[in-house]
C-alpha positions as CSV (number, residue, x, y, z in Angstrom):
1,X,-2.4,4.1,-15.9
2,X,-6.1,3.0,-15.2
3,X,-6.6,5.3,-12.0
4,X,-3.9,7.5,-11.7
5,X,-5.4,10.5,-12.2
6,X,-7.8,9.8,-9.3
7,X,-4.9,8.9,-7.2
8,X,-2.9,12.1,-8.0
9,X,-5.6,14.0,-7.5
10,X,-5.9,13.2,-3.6
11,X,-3.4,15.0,-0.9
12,X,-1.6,11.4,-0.8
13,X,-1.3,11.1,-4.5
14,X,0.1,14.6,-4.6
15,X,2.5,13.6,-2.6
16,X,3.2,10.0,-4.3
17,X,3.6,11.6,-7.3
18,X,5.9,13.7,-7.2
19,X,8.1,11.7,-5.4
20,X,7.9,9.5,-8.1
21,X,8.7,12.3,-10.3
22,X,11.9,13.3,-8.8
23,X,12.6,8.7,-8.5
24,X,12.2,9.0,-12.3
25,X,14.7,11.8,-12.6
26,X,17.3,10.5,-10.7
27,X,16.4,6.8,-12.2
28,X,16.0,5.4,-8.8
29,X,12.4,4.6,-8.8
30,X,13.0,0.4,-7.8
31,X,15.0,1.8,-4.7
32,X,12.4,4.0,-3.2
33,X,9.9,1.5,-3.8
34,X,11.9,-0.8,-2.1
35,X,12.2,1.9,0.4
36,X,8.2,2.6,1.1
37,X,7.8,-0.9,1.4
38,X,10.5,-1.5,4.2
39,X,8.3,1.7,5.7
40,X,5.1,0.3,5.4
41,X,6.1,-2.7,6.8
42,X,8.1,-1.0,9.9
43,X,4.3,1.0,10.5
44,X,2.4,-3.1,10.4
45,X,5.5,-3.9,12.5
46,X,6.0,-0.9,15.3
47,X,3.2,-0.3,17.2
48,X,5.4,2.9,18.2
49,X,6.4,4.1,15.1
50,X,2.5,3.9,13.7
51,X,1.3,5.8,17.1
52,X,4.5,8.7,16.1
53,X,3.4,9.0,12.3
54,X,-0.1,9.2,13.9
55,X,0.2,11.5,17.2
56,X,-0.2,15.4,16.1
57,X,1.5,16.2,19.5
58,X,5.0,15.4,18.5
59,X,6.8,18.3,17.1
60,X,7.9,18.8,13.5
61,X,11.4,18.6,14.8
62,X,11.0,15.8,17.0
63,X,8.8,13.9,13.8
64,X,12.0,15.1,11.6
65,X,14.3,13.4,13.8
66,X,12.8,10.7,14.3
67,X,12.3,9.9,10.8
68,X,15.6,10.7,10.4
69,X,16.6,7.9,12.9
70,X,14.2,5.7,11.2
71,X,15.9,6.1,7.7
72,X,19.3,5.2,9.3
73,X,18.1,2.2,10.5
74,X,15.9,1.2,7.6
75,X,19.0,2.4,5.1
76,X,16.9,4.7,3.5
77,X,18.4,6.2,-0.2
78,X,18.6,9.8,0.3
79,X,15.7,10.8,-1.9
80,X,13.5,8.8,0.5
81,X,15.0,9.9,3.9
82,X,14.7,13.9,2.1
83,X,11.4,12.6,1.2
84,X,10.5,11.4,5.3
85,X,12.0,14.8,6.3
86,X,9.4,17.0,4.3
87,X,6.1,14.7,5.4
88,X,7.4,15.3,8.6
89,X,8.2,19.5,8.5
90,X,4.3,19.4,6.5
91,X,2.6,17.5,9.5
92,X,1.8,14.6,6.6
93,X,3.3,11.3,8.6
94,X,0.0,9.9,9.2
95,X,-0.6,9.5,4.9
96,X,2.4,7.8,4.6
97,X,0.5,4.2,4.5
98,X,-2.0,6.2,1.6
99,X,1.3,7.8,-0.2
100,X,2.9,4.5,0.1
101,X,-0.2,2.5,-1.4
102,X,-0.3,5.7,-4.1
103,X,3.3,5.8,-5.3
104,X,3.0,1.4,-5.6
105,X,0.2,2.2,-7.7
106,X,1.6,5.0,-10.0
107,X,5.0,3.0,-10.6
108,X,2.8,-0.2,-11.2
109,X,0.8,1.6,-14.2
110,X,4.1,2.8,-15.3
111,X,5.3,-0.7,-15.7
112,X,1.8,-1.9,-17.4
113,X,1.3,-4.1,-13.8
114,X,-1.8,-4.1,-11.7
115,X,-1.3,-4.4,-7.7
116,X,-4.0,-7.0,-6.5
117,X,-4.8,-6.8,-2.6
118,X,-5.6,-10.4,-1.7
119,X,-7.3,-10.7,1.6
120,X,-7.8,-14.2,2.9
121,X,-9.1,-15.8,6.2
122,X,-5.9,-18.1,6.2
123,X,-2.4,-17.6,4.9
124,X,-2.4,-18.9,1.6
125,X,0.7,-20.6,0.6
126,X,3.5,-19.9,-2.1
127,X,1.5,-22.4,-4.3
128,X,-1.9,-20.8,-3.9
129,X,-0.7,-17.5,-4.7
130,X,1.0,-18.1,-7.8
131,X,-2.2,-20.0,-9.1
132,X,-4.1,-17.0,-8.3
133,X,-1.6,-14.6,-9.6
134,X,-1.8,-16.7,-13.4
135,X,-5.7,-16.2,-13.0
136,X,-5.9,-12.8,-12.4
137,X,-3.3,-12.1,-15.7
138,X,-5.0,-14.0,-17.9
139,X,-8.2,-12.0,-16.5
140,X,-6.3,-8.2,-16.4
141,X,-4.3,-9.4,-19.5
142,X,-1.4,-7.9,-17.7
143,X,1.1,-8.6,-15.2
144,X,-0.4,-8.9,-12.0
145,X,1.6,-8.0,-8.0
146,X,-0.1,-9.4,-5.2
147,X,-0.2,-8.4,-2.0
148,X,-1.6,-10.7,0.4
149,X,-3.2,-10.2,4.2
150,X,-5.3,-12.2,6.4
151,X,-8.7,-11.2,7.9
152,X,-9.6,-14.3,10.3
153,X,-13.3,-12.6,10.2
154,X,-13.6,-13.4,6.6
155,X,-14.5,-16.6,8.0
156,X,-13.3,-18.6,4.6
157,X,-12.5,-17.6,0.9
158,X,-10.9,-14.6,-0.4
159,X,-11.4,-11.0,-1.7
160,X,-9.5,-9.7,-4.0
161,X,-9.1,-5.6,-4.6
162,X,-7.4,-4.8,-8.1
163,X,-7.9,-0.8,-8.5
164,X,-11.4,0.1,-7.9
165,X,-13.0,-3.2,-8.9
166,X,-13.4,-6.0,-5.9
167,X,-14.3,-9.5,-6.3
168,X,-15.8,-11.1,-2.8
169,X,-16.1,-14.1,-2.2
170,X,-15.9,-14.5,1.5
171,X,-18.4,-16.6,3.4
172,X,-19.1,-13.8,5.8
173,X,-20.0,-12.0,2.2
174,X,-22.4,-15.3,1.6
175,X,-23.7,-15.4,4.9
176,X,-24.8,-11.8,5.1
177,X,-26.5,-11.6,1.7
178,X,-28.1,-14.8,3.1
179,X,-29.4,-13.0,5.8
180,X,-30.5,-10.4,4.0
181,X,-32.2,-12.7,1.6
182,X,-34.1,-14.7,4.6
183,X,-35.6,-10.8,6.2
184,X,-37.7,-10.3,2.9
């Protein structure tokens, strides 16, 4: 539990944490990760659901419902779609993606895992993954869950964000500490 305790203290951790509280009560912590993930990945997916969860002109009731709507159609577990209901009665949709990221990292340390965000100019392949995945145990010396997106403006290589420590190694990286280098 390397960072928790800077992630619970934030609104979004708050919130992340005691959702996982009540997840550990009820012993359903793997379904409403499954859950927040399905979410996060509607928001990357919906332009309109990430303009709702963002707009502070739609009503609680009209964010409650829709969220509501949402959980049908994502087969939400209760706990989750309760969960949905109170962000939106608090006017908290726009964290979600910052609870979401909070609660993967609190039931991570639980396990003894570390969540690495991979960010890569290119999509790396199944292959590439799992070779970085064995690198970054053996360096952790834990189990290691990647997350992978692309950034076409990385230009090449990769960075890789495991809790608060980042390894760059992106040419646009190189070529701006080049330039810097080349002023003086």
């Amino acid at each position: 539990m390397e960072n928790s305790g800077g992630i619970k203290a934030s609104l979004q951790g708050r919130y992340a944490s005691a959702l996982f509280d009540l997840a550990s009560e009820n012993g359903t912590v793997s379904a409403v990760e499954t859950d927040l993930d399905n979410i996060g990945q509607a928001i990357r997916e919906s332009d309109d659901f990430a303009a709702l969860i963002r707009n502070p002109q739609v009503s609680r009731e009209a964010a409650a419902g829709a969220m509501d709507g949402i959980a049908g159609v994502l087969g939400l577990s209760p706990l989750t779609k309760n969960f949905m209901g109170v962000l939106a009665a608090n006017r908290r949709l726009s964290a979600l993606p910052e609870i979401i990221r909070a609660f993967a990292s609190i039931a991570a340390a639980q396990r003894g895992e570390a969540t690495a965000e991979v960010t890569s100019a290119h999509a790396l392949s199944d292959e590439q993954v799992e070779q970085l995945r064995q690198k970054l145990e053996v360096r952790e010396g834990r189990t290691v869950k990647i997350r992978t997106s692309v950034d076409p403006e990385l230009l090449g290589g990769l960075v890789v964000t495991i809790g608060s420590k980042r390894i760059d190694s992106s040419i646009r990286t190189r070529l701006n500490s080049l330039a810097q280098a080349m002023k003086g």
